[in-house]
N, CA, C and O atoms as a GROMACS GRO file, in nm:
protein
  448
    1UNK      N    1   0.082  -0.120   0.000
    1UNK     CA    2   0.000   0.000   0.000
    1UNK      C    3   0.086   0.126   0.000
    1UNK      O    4   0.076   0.210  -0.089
    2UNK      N    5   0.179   0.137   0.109
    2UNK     CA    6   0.264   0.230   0.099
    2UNK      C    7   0.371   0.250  -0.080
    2UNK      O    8   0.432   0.346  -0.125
    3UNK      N    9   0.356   0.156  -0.116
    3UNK     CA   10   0.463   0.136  -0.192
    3UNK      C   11   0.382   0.214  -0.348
    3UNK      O   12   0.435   0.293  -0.426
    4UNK      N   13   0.262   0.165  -0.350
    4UNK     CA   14   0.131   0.254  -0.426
    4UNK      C   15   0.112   0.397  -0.414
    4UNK      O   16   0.091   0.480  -0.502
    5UNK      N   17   0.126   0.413  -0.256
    5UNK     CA   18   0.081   0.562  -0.234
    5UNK      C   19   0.235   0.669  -0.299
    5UNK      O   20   0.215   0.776  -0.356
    6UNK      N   21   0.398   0.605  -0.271
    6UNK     CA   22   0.465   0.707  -0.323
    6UNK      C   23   0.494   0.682  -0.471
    6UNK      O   24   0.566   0.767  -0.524
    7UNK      N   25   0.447   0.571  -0.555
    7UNK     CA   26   0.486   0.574  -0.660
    7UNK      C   27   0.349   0.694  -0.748
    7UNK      O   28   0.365   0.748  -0.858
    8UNK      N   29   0.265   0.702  -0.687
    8UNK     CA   30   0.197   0.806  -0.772
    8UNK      C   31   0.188   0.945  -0.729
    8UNK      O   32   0.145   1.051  -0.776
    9UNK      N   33   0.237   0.911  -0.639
    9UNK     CA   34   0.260   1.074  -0.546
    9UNK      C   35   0.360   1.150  -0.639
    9UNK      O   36   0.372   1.272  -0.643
   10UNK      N   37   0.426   1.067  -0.708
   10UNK     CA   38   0.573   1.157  -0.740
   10UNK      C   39   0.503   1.188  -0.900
   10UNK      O   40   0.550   1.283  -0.962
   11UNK      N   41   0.403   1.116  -0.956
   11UNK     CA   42   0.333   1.187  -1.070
   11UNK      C   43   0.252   1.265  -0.990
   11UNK      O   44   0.246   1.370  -1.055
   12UNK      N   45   0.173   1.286  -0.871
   12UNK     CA   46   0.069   1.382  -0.866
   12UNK      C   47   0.143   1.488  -0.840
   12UNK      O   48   0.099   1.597  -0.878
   13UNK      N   49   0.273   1.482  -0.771
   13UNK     CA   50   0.333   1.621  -0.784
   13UNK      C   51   0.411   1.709  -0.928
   13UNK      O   52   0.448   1.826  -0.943
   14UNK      N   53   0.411   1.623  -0.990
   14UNK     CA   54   0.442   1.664  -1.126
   14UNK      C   55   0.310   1.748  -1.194
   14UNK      O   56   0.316   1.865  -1.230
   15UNK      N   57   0.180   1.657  -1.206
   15UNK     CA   58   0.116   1.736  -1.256
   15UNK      C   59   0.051   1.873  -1.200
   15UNK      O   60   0.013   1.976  -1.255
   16UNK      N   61   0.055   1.814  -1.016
   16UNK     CA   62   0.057   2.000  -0.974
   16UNK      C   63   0.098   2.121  -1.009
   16UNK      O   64   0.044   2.227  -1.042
   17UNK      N   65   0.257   2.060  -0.986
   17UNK     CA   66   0.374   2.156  -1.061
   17UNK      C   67   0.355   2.207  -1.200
   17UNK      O   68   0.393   2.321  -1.228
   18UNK      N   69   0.300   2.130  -1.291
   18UNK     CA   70   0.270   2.138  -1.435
   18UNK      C   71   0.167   2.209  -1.431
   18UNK      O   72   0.163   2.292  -1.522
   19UNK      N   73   0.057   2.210  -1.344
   19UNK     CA   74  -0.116   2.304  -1.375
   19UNK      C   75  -0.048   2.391  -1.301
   19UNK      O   76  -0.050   2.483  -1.382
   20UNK      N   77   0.016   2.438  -1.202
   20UNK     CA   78   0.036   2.594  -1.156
   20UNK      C   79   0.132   2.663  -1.247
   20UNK      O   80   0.145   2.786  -1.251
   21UNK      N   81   0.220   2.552  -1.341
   21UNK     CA   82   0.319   2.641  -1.414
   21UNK      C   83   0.235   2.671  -1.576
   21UNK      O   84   0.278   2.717  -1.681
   22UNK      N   85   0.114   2.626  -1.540
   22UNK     CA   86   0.064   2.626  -1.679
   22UNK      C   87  -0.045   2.742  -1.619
   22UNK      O   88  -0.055   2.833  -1.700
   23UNK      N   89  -0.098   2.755  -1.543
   23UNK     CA   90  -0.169   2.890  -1.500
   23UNK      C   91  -0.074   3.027  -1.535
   23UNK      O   92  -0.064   3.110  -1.625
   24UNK      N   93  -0.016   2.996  -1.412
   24UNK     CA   94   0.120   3.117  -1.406
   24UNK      C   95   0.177   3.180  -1.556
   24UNK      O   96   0.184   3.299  -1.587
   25UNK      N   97   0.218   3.051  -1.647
   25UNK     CA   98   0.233   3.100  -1.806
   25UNK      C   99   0.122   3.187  -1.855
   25UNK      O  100   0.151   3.298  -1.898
   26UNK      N  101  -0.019   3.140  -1.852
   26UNK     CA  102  -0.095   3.160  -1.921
   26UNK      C  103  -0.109   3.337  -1.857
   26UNK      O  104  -0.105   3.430  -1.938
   27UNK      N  105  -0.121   3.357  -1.740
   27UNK     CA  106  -0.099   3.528  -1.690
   27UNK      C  107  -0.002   3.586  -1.749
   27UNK      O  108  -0.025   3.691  -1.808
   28UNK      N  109   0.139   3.526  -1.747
   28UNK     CA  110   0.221   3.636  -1.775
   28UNK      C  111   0.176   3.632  -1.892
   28UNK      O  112   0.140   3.747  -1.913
   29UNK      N  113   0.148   3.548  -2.018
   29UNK     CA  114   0.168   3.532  -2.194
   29UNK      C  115   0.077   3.701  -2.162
   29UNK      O  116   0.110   3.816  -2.187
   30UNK      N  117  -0.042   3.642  -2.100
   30UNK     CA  118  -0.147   3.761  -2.147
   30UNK      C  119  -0.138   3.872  -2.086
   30UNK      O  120  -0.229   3.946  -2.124
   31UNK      N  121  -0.050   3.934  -1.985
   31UNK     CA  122  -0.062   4.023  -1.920
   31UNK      C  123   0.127   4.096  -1.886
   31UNK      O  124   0.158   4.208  -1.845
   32UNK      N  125   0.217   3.977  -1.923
   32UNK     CA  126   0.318   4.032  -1.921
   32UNK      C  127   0.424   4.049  -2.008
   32UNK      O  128   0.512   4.133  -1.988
   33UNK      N  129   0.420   3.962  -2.120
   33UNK     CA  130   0.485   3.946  -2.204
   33UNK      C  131   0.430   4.052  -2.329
   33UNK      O  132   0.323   4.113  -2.327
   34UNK      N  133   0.552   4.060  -2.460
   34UNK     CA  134   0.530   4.168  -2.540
   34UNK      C  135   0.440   4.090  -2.652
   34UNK      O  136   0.406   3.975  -2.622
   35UNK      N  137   0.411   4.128  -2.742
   35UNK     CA  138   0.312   4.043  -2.801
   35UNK      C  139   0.382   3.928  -2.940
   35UNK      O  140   0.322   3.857  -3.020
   36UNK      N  141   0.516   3.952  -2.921
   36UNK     CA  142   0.606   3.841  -3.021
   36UNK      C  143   0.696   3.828  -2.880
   36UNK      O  144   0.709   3.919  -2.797
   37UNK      N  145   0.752   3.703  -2.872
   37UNK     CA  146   0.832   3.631  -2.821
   37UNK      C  147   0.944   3.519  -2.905
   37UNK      O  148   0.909   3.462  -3.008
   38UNK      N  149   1.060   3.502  -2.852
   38UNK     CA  150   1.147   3.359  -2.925
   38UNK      C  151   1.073   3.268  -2.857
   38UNK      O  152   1.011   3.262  -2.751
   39UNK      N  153   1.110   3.161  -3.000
   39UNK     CA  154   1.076   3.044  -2.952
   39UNK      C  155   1.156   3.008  -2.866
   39UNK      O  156   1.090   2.964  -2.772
   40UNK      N  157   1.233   3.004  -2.852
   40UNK     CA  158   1.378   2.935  -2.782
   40UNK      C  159   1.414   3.036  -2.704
   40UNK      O  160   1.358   3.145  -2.708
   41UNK      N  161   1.512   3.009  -2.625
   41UNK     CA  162   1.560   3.105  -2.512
   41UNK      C  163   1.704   3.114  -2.563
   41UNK      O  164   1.787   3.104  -2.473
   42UNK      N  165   1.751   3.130  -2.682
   42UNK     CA  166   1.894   3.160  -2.744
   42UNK      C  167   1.847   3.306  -2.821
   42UNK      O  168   1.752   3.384  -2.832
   43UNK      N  169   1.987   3.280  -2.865
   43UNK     CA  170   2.018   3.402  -2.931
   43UNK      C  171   1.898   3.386  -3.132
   43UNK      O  172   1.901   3.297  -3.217
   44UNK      N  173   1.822   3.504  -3.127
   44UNK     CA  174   1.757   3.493  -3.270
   44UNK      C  175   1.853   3.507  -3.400
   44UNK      O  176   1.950   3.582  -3.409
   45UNK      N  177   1.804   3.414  -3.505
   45UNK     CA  178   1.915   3.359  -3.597
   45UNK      C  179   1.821   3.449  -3.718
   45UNK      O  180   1.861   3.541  -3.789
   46UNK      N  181   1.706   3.397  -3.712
   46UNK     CA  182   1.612   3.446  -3.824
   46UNK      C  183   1.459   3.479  -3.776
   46UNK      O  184   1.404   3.432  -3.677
   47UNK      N  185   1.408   3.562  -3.863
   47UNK     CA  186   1.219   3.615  -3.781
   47UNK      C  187   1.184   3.466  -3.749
   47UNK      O  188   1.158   3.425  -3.636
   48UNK      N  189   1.187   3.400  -3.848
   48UNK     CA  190   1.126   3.248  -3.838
   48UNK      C  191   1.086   3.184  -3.657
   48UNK      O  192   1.003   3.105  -3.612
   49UNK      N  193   1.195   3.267  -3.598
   49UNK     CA  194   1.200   3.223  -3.430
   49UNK      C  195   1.128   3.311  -3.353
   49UNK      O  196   1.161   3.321  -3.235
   50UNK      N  197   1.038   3.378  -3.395
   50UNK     CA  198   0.963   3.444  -3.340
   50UNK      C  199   0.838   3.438  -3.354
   50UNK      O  200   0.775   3.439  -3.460
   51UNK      N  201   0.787   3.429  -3.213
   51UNK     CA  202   0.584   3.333  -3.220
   51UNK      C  203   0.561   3.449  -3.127
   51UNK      O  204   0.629   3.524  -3.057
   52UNK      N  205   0.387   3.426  -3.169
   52UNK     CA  206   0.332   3.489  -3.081
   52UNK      C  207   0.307   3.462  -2.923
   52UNK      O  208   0.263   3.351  -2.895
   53UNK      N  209   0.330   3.544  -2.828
   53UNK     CA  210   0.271   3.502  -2.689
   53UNK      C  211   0.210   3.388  -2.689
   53UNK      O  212   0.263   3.293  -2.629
   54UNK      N  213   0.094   3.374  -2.751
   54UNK     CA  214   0.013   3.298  -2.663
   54UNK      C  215   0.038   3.115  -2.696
   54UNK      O  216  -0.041   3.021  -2.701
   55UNK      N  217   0.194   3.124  -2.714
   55UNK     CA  218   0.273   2.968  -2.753
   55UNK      C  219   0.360   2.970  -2.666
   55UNK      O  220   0.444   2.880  -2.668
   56UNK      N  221   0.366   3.062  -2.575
   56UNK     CA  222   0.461   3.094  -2.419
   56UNK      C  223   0.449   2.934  -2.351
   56UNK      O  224   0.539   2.850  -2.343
   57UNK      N  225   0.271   2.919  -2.294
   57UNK     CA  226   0.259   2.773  -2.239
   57UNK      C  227   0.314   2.632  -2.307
   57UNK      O  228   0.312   2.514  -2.272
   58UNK      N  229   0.358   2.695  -2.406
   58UNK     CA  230   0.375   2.487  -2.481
   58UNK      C  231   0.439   2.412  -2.418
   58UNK      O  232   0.419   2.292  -2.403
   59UNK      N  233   0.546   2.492  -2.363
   59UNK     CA  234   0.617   2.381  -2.303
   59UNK      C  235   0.620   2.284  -2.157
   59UNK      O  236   0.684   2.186  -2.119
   60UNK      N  237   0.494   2.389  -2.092
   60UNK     CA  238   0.434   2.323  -1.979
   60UNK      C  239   0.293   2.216  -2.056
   60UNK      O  240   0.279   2.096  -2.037
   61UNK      N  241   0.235   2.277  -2.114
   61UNK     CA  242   0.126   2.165  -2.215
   61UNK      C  243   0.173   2.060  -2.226
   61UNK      O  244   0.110   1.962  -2.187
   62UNK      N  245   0.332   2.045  -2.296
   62UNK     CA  246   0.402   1.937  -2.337
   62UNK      C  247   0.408   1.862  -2.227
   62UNK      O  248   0.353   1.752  -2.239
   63UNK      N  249   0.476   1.895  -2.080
   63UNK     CA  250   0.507   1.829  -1.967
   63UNK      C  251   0.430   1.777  -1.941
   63UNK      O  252   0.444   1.657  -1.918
   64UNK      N  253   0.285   1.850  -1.928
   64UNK     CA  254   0.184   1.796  -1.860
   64UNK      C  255   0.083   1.669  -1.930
   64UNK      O  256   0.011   1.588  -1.873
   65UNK      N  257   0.108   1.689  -2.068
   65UNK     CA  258   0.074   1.582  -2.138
   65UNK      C  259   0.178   1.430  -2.126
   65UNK      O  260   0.145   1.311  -2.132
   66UNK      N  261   0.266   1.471  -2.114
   66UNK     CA  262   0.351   1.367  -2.074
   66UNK      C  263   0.350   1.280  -1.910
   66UNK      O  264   0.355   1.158  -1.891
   67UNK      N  265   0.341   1.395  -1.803
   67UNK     CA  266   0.295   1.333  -1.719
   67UNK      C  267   0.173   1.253  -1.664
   67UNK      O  268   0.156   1.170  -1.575
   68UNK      N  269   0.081   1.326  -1.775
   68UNK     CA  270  -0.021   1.226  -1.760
   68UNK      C  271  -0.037   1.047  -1.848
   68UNK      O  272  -0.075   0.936  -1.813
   69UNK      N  273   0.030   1.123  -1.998
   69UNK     CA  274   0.075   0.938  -2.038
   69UNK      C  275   0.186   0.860  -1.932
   69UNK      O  276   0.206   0.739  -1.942
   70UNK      N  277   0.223   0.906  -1.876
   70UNK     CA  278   0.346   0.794  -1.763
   70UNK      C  279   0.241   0.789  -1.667
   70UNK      O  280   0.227   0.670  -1.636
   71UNK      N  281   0.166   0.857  -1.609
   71UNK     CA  282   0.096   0.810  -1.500
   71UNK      C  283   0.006   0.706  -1.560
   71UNK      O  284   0.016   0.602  -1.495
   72UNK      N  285  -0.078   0.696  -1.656
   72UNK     CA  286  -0.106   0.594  -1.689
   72UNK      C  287  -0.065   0.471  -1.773
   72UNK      O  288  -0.114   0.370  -1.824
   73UNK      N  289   0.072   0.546  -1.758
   73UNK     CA  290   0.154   0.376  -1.828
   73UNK      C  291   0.196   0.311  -1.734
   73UNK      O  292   0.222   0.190  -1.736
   74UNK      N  293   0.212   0.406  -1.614
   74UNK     CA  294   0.243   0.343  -1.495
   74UNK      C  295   0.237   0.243  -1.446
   74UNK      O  296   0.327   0.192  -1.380
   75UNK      N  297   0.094   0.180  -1.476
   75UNK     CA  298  -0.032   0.094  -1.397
   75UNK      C  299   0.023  -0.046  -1.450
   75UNK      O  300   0.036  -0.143  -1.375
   76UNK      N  301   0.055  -0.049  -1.590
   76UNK     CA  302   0.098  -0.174  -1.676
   76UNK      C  303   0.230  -0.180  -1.723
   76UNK      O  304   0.257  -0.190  -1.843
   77UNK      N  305   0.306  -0.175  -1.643
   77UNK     CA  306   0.445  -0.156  -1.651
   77UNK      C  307   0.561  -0.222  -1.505
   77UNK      O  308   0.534  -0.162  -1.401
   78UNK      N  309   0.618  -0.276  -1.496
   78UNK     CA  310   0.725  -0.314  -1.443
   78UNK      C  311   0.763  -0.216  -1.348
   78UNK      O  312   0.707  -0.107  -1.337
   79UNK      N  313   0.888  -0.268  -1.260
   79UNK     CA  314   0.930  -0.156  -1.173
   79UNK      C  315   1.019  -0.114  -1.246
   79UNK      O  316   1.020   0.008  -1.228
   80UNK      N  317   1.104  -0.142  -1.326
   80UNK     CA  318   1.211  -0.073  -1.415
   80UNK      C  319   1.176   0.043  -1.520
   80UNK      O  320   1.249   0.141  -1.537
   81UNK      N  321   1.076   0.025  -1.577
   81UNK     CA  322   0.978   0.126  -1.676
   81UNK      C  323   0.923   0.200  -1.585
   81UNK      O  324   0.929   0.319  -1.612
   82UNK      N  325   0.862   0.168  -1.466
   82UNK     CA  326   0.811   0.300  -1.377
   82UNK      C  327   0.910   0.373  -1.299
   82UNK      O  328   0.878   0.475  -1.238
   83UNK      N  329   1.019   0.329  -1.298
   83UNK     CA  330   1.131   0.424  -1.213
   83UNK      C  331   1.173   0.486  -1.340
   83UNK      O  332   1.221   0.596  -1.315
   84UNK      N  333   1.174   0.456  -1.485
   84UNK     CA  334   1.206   0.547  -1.593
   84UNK      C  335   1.077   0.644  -1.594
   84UNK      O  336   1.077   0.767  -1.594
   85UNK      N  337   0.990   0.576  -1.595
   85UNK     CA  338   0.906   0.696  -1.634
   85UNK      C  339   0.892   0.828  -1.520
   85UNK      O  340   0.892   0.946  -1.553
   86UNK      N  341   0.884   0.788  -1.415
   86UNK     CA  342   0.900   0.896  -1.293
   86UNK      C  343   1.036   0.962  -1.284
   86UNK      O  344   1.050   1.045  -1.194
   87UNK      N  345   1.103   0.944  -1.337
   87UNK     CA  346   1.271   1.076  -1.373
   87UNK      C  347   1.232   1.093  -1.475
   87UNK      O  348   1.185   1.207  -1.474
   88UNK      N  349   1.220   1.049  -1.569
   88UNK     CA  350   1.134   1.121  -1.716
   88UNK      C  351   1.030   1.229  -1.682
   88UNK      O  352   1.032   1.342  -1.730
   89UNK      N  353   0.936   1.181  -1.593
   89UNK     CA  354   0.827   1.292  -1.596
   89UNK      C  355   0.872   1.390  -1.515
   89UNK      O  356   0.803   1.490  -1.538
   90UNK      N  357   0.995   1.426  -1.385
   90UNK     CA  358   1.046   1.500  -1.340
   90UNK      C  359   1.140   1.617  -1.408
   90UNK      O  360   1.153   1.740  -1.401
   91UNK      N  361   1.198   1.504  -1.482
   91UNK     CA  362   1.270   1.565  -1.586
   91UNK      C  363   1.236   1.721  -1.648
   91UNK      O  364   1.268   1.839  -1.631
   92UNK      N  365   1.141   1.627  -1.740
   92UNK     CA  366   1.074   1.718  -1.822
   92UNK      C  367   0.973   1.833  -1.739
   92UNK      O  368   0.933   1.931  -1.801
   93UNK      N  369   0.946   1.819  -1.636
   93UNK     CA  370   0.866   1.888  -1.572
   93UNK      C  371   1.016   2.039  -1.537
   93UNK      O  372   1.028   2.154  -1.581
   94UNK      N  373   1.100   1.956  -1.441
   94UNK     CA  374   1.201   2.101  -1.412
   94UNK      C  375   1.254   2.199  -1.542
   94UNK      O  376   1.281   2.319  -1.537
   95UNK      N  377   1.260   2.090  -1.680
   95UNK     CA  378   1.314   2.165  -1.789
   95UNK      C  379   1.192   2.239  -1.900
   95UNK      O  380   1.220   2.311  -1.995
   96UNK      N  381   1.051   2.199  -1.856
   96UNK     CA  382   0.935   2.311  -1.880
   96UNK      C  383   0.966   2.436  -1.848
   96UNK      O  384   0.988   2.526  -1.929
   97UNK      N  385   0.970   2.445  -1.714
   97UNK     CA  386   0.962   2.530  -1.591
   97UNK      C  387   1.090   2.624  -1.660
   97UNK      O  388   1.070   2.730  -1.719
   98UNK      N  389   1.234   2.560  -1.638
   98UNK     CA  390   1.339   2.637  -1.655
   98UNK      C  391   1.342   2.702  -1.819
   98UNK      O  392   1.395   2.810  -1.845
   99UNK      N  393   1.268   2.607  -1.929
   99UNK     CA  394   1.238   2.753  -2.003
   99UNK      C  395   1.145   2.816  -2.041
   99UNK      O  396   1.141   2.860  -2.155
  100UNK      N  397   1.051   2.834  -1.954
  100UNK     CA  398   0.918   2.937  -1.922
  100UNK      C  399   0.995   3.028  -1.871
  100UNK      O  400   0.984   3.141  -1.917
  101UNK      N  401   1.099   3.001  -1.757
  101UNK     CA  402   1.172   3.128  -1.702
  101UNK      C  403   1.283   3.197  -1.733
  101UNK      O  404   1.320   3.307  -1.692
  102UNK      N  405   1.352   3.092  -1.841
  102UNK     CA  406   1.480   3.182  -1.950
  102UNK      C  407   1.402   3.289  -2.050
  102UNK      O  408   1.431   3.406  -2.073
  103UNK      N  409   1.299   3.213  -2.098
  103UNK     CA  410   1.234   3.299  -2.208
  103UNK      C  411   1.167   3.470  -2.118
  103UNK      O  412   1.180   3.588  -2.151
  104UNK      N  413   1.103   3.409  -2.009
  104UNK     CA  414   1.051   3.523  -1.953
  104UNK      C  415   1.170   3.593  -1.918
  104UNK      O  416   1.157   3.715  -1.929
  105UNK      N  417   1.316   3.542  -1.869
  105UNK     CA  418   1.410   3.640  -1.877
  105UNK      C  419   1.478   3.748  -1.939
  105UNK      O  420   1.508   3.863  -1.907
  106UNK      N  421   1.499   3.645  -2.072
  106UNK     CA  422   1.509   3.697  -2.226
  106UNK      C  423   1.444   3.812  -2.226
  106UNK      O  424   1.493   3.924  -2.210
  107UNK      N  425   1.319   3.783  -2.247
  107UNK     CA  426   1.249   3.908  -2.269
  107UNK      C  427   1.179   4.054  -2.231
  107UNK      O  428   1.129   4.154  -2.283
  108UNK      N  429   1.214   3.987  -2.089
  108UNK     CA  430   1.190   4.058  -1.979
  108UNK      C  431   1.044   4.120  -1.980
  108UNK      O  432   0.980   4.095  -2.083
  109UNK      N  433   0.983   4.191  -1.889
  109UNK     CA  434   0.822   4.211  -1.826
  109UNK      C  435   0.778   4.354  -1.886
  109UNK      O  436   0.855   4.446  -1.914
  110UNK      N  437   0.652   4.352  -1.900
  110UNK     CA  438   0.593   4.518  -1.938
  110UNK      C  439   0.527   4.511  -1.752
  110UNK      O  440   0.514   4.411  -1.680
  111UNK      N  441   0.490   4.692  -1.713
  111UNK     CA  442   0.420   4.663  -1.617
  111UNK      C  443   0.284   4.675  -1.647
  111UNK      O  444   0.227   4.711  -1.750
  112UNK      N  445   0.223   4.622  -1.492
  112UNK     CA  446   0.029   4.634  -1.605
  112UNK      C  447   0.010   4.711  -1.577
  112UNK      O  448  -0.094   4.766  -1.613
   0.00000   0.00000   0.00000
């Protein structure tokens, strides 16, 4: 039982982490950011790398879509595939996060 309760705990905290970083995006896209953004958090090569705001969230969308296919691959899977998939879904969850906040660096804030 115990052994149930932390193996999904460590997806339910992922997708927490993923719906507050996917709220939080969705405020700044609409309220703080300029109305073109990089895609990427590098240096711009060509216009081509430049989207509109409201593609700020993708990369928490992405996480969170992912954490929800591992949580339910979870169920039919081995202990070796579920200890991959839970650093996988961590993974990708800290490296959402870290570039929601390079890009918001990059570009830095209007005030409201």
């Amino acid at each position: 039982m115990k052994r149930e309760v932390a193996k999904s705990s460590i997806y339910n905290l992922a997708i927490v982490i993923n719906t507050l970083g996917l709220v939080v995006s969705i405020f700044i896209a609409l309220f703080l950011l300029p109305p073109q953004i990089p895609l990427f958090y590098g240096n711009l090569q060509t216009t081509s790398q430049i989207v509109s705001r409201l593609f700020y969230p993708f990369p928490v969308v992405l996480s969170l879509a992912f954490s929800l296919l591992n949580k339910a691959l979870d169920k039919k899977t081995d202990l070796y595939l579920t200890s991959i998939c839970k650093i996988a879904t961590l993974i990708a969850t800290v490296f959402a996060i870290v570039a929601l906040t390079k890009i918001y660096l990059l570009v830095g804030y209007r005030k409201l």
